[in-house]
N, C-alpha and C positions, 0 to 999 in steps of 0.2 A: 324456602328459608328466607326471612327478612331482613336484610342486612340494614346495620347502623348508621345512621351517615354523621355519629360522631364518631373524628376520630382528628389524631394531633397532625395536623397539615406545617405546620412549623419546626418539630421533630420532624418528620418526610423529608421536609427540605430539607436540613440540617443531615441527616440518614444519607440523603444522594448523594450529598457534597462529599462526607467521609466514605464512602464506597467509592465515588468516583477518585478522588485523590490518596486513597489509603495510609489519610492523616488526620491525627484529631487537628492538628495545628495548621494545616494547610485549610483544612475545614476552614475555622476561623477565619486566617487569613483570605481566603474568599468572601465569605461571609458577614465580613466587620464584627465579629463576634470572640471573645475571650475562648481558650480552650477550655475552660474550666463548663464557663455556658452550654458550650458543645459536647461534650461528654453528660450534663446534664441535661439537655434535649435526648439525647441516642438513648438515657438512660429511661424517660418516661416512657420512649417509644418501646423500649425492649419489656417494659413493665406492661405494657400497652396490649405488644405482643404477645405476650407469658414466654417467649424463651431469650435467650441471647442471642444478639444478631453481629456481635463481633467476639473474636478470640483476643485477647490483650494478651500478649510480651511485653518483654523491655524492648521499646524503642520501636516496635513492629506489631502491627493490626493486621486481622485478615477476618475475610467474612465467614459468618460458618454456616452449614447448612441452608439454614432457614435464611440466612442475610443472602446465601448467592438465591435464593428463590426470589427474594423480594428487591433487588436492586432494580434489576432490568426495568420490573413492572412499575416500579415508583419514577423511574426513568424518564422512562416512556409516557406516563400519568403527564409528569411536568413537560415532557415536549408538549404533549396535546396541549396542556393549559397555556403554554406559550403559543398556539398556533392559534386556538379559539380568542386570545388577547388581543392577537394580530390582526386576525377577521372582525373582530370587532371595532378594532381604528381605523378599519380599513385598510392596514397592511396586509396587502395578498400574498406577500413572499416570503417565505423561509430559506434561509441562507444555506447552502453545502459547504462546508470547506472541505476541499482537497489536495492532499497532498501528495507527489507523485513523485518518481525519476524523469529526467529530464527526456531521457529517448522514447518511454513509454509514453510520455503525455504527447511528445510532439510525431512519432509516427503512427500511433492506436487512438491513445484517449483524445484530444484535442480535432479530429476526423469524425468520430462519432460522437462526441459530448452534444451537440444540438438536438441528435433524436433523442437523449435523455430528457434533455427539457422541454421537446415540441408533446414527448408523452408526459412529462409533468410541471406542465406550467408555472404551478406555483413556488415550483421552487428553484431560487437563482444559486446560481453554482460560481463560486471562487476558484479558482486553481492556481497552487503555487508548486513549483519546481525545486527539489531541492536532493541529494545527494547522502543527507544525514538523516539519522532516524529519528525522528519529531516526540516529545514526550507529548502524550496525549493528555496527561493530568498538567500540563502547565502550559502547553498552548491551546490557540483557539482553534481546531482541525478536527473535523467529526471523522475522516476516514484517509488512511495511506492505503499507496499502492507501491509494495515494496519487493526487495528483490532477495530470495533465500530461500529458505527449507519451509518456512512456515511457523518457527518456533519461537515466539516473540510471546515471554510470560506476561500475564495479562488482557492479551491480544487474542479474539477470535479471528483467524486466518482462511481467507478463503482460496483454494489454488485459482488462479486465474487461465493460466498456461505456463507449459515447461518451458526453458528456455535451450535452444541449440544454438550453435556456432557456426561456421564454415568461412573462409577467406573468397570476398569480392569487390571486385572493381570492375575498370571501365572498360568495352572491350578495345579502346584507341592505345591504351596502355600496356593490352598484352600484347596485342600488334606490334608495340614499338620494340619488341625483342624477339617477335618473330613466330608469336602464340604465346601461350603455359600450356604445355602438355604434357608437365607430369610435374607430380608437387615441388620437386626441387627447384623448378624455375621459379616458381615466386620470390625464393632468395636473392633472384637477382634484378628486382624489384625493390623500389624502395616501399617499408612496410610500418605501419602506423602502431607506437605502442609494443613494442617485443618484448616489455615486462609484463604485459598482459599473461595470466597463466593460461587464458583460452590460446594464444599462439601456441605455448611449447606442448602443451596438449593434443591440438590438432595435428601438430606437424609429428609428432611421435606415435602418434594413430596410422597416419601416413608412411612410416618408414622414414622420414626426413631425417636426421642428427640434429639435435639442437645445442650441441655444443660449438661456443663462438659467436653465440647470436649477444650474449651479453657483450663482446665487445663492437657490437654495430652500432651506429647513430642512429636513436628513435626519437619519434615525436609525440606529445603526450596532449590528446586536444579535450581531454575533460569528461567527454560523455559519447558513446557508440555514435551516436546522433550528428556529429561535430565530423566524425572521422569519417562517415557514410559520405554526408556530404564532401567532405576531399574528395574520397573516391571517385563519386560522380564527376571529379572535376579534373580526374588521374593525373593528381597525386600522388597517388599510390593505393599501395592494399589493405584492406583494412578489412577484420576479422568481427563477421557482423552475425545477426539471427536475421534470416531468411523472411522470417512472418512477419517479420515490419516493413520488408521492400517489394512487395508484392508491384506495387506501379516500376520502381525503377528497374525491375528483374522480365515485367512485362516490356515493355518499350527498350531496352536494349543500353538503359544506361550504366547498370549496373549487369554484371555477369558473375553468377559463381563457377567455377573452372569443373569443378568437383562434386559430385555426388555426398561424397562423406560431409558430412556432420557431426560434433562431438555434445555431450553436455556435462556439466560437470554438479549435477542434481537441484541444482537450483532452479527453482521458477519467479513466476511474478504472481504475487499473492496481494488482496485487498484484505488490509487490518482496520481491525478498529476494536473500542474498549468491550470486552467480552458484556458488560454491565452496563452498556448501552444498545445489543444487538436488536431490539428490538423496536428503537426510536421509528417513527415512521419515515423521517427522511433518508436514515442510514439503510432500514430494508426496501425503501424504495431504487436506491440506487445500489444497493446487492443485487437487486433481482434483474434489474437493468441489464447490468454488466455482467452476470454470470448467462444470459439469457444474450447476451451477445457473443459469448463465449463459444467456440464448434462443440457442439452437442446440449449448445440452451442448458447446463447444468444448473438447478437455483438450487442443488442441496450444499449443507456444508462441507467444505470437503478434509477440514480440518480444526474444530473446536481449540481453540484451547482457552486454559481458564489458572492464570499464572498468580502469584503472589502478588 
């Protein structure tokens, strides 16, 4: 079969834009372009097409069928023509942005991010830190790495890892009270954070009573990461995931007292716009990070595809 190599590359563009920001008027607004212009590009392409490739409401677009088949590809079309544009001015780099939690980037991702790039040279990686969840139609961020169930409409979600809990510190600290040898000692420790709900979880797992803990003096230092390090530095105890402290649990700076572990079903999942999953830079660095992952998983481990 011979395919045409006419076809409306100006509609395409226009098509990306409104899939990607699921606005005719945001369309525009990236595009220096009238909404009126833009619905009448979507419309030569859909004539183009022979079906519809959006559903109209009031005040609300969404693609349909045939549009969730052709977003990705058109996508992905324009990463390439952006990268062949690149190579040809001699820009060899394509940019990552990343966006992450501050404890995942600085004891996982920020450790391994170099063999990302030593295996993909050409492309320079960004990483910002940040706490809130990043719109992806209105910032510049091709992938988060977030923390929850996975269900972010929109967002194809990848599980990364589960996340546990356990109380650890330093072992000069339990010494100074003569061990911790069974969970109620830690109460008489000073302890990081006891509005954390992983505390009254753990400690009620434990048989501990958690009533009274709200009248104790806690310290609240921003991100697991922040409170770790006290720990190492015993100040006290702070209520950590294990699979980040592998060095300070090897070498003896950190201890956890206890076996038990709790989770409270959340993991650490890599998002990004369902209608981009196919970019080359964005599956390059899925496959990356899911392949660092214990058990090298590169399938999806959770589609989703939201309004």
């Amino acid at each position: 079969m011979k395919l045409s190599r006419q076809f409306p590359l100006n509609a395409l563009r226009v098509f990306d834009a409104v899939a990607r920001l699921g606005s005719f008027t945001k369309a525009g607004e990236e595009l220096g372009m009238t909404q009126t212009a833009v619905s009448y590009q979507v419309k030569l392409l859909e004539e183009n097409v022979g079906e519809p490739l959006f559903l109209r409401r009031p005040r609300q677009i969404s693609l349909t069928e045939t549009g969730e088949r052709l977003a990705p590809q058109v996508a992905e079309a324009f990463e390439m023509l952006q990268l062949a544009m690149a190579e040809a001015r001699g820009e060899t780099e394509v940019m990552l942005q990343i966006t992450c939690l501050a404890t995942f980037a600085s004891q996982w991702l920020a450790r391994k991010l170099g063999n990302f790039q030593l295996a993909n040279p050409n492309i320079a990686v960004r990483l910002s830190t940040s706490d809130t969840l990043v719109d992806f139609a209105r910032e510049a961020v091709d992938v988060g790495i977030r923390s929850g169930k996975g269900d972010w409409p929109g967002l194809r979600a990848d599980k990364l890892m589960d996340v546990h809990f356990t109380p650890m510190l330093s072992p000069a600290l339990a010494e100074s009270i003569g061990g911790v040898h069974e969970p109620a000692d830690l109460l008489k420790l000073r302890i990081f954070d006891l509005t954390d709900p992983w505390w009254h979880q753990w400690l009620e797992a434990a048989g501990v009573s958690t009533a009274g803990l709200g009248t104790r003096t806690t310290s609240f230092y921003g991100a697991q990461a922040y409170e770790a390090a006290a720990a190492v530095a015993g100040q006290g105890v702070a209520i950590l995931t294990p699979d980040f402290y592998p060095e300070e649990l090897a070498t003896g700076k950190l201890f956890r007292p206890f076996e038990l572990q709790c989770t409270d079903g959340r993991g650490y999942w890599l998002a990004y716009p369902e209608n981009r999953r196919n970019v080359p830079k964005i599956k390059a660095f899925r496959n990356w990070i899911l392949n660092e992952m214990p058990g090298g998983n590169t399938q999806p481990q959770n589609p989703m595809s939201g309004a």
